[in-house]
C-alpha positions as CSV (number, residue, x, y, z in Angstrom):
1,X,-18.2,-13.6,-13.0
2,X,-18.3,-10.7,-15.9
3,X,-14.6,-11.1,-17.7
4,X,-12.5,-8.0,-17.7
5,X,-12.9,-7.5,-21.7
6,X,-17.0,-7.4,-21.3
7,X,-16.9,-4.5,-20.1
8,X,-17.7,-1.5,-22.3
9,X,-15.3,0.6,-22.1
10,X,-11.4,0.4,-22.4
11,X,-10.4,2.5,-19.2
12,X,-11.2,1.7,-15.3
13,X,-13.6,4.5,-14.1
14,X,-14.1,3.7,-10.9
15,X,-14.1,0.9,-7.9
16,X,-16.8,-0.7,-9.4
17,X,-14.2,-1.5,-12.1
18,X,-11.7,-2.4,-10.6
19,X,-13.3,-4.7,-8.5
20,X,-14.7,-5.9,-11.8
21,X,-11.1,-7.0,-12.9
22,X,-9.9,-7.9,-9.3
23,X,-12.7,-10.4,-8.9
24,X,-12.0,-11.7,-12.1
25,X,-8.2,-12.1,-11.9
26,X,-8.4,-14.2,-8.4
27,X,-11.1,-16.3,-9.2
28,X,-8.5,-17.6,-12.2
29,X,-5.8,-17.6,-9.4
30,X,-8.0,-19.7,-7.5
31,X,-9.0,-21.8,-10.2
32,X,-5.2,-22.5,-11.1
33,X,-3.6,-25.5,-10.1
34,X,-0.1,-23.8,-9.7
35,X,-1.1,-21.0,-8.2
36,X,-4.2,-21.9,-5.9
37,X,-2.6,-23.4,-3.0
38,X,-0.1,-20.5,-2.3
39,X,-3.1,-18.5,-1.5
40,X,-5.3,-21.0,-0.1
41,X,-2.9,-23.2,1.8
42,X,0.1,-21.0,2.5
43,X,-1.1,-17.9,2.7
44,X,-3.8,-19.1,4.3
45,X,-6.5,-15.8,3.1
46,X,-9.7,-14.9,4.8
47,X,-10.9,-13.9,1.0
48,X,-13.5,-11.5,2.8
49,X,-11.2,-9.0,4.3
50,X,-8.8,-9.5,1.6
51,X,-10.6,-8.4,-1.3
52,X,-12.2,-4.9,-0.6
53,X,-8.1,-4.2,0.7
54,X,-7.2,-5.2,-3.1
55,X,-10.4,-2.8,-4.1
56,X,-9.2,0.2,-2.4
57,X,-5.3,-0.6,-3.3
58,X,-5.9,-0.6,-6.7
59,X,-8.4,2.7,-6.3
60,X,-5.8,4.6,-4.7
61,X,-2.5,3.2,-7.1
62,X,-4.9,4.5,-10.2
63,X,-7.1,7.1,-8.7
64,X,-4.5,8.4,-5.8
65,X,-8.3,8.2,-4.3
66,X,-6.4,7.8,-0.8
67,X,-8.6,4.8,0.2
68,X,-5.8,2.4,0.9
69,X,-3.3,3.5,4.3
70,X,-1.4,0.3,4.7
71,X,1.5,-1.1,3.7
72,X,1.3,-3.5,0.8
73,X,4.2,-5.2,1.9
74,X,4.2,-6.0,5.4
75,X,1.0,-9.0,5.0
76,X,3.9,-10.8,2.9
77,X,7.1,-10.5,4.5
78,X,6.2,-14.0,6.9
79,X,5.7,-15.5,3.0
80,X,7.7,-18.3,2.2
């Protein structure tokens, strides 16, 4: 995995950037020990789905692209 700070420039462009940094930042998550098993054992994610929903979030929070039309916080109100 390509760390965040390789890439060349300082801002996100793009999707491909951001899925640059969101790849990055849950393959540490996953990697922790603290932190692993809330997503792995509670949570319980299909990574597949989940990660092009984080794409498109994170494109539409800093792009207001519009790719993302559901609500970020229904998947963890059964959390606990």
């Amino acid at each position: 995995m390509i760390p965040p700070d390789s890439i060349p420039h300082a801002d996100l462009l793009g999707r491909d950037d951001i899925k640059v940094l969101v790849d990055y930042f849950y393959e540490k998550v996953r990697e922790d020990l603290l932190l692993s098993f809330i997503f792995d054992d509670i949570a319980e994610f299909d990574w597949g789905p989940h990660l092009p929903k984080m794409y498109d979030f994170w494109k539409t929070m800093l792009f207001q692209s519009g790719s993302y039309h559901e609500n970020p916080l229904r998947p963890h109100l059964g959390l606990s």
